[in-house]
N, C-alpha and C positions, 0 to 999 in steps of 0.2 A: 504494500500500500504506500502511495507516495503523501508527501504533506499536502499536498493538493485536495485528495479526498478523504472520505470519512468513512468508517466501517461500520455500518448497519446493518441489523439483523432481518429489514426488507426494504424493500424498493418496490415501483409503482411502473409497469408498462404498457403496452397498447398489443391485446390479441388480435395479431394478422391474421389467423387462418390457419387449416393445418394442411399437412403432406403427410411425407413417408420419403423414409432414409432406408438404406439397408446396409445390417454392421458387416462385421467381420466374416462371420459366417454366412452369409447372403440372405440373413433371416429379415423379416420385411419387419419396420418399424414403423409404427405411425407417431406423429409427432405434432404438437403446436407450434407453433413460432410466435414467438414474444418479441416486437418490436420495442430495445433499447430507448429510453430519452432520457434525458438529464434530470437529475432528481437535487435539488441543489437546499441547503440548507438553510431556513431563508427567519428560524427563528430557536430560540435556546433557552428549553425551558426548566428551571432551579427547583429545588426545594425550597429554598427561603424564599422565592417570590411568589412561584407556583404552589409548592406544596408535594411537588412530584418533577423526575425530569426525565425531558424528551426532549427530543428534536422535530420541530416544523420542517417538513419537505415539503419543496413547490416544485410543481411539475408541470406541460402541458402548455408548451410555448407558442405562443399567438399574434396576430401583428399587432403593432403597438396602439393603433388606434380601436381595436377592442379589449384593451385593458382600464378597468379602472383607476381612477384620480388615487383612490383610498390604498387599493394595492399596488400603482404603480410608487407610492410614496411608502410604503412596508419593505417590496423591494430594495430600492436604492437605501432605505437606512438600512438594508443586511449585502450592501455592497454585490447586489446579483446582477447583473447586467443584459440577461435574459428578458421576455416576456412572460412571464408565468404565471396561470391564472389557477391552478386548482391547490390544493393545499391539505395536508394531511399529516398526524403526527404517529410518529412512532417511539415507544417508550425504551428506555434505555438505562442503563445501572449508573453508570457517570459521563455527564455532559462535560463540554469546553467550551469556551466563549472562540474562542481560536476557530473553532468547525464554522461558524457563522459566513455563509456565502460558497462553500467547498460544497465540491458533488460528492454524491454516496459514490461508494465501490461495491463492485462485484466478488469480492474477495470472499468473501462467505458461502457462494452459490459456487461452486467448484464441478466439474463434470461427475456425475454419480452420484453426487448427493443429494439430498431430498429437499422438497421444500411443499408448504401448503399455499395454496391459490385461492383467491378472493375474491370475486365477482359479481356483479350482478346478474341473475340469470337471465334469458331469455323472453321479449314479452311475447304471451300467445293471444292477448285480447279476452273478451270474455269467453267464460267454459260454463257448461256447466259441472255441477256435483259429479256424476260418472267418472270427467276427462280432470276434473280439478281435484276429489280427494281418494279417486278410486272407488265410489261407490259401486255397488253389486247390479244396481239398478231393477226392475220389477222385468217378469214373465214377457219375454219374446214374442208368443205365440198370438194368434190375431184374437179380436178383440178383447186383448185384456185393457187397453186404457190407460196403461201402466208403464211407460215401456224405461224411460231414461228420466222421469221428473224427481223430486226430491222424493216427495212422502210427505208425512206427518212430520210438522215443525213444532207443536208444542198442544199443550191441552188448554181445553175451553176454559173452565175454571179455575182452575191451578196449573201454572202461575198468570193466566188469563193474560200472557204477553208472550213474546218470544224470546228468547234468553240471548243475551250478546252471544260475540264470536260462532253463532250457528255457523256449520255447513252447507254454506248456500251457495248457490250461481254468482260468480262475479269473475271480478279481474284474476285472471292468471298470470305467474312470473313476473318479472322485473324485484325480485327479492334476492340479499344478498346471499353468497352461496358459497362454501369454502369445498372443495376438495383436499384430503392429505395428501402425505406420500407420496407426491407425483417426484419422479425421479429425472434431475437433470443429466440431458442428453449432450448440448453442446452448448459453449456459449464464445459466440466469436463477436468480439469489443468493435471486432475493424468491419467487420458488416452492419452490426448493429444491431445484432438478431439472439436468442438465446429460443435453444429446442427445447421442449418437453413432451418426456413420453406418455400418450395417451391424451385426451382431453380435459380442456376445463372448463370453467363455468364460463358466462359471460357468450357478448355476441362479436361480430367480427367487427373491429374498430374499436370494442371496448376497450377499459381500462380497467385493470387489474392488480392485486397488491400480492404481492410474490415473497413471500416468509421462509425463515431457515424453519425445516419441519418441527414441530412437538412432540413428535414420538421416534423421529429417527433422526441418527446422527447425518 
């Protein structure tokens, strides 16, 4: 790691899409591609001020005339030089006022090692019950009247309402979604790109938060 950047335990990219590699053995690999962007330190937060510490990364560089007054002026006091509009913190055992304006490293995301993925999933628009919580749904066969609707949502007299949170017909996806143990496959600085084996959440163009794993080294 050079003084330049800073070594965090994740960083934030943009899901291109996936392919397929083939290793050594000619075994066929499918893979995501995680488009690299600078992830730059843009605030340092204490114990004694905050009460906890982390580091603020900004990410998600923009022309300069769609950035705000408020954060183009957050910016420039942490010496960033970028456009960067989106912002996210990650917690940390000990901060540096030094790291303030320095980009994260990759140094922790090494080939073979694991890391968990954080996305937003997918939107599918409205569903019903069936396609939304896996209901069983009523009898097939013709005239039952029954085929894919909810059913009984509550009783007449007790509790003479419907109780929050039911399983009902509405918006599916766009919720956030982590997968583990997805295993790093490659990650080359000079293309821009880092592979992962298998899928994750999120859609194509999303943004993503890419973690050293929790259950594997």
């Amino acid at each position: 790691m050079s003084d330049a950047t800073v070594s965090l335990s994740a960083f934030y990219g943009i899901k291109a899409g996936m392919t397929r590699i083939f290793d050594q053995n000619g075994n066929h690999v499918p893979v995501t591609v995680v488009k690299l962007i600078p992830n730059v330190i843009s605030q340092v937060k204490t114990a004694e001020k905050d009460g906890y510490t982390a580091y603020q990364v900004a990410y998600n560089e923009k022309r300069a005339n769609l950035i705000t007054s408020p954060v183009k002026g957050q910016l420039k006091k942490a010496n960033v030089d970028k456009n960067l509009s989106k912002f996210a913190e990650i917690r940390v055992d000990e901060v540096s006022a030094d790291a303030l304006g320095k980009e994260a490293s990759l140094d922790n995301f090494a080939v073979a090692s694991y890391v968990d993925v954080t996305g937003s999933s997918k939107g599918k628009g409205f569903a019903g019950v069936m396609k939304r919580y896996n209901f069983q749904g009523g009898p097939a066969s013709h005239g039952s009247h029954f085929h894919r609707r909810v059913g009984s949502i509550g009783c007449r007299a007790t509790p003479a309402r419907v109780w929050k949170e039911k399983k009902m017909p509405g918006h599916l996806g766009v919720e956030t979604s982590t997968v583990q143990n997805i295993q790093v496959v490659e990650v080359n600085l000079e293309g821009g790109y880092m592979l992962l084996k298998g899928s994750i959440p999120g859609s194509k163009n999303g943004f993503v938060k890419i973690a050293k794993s929790v259950k594997k080294a």
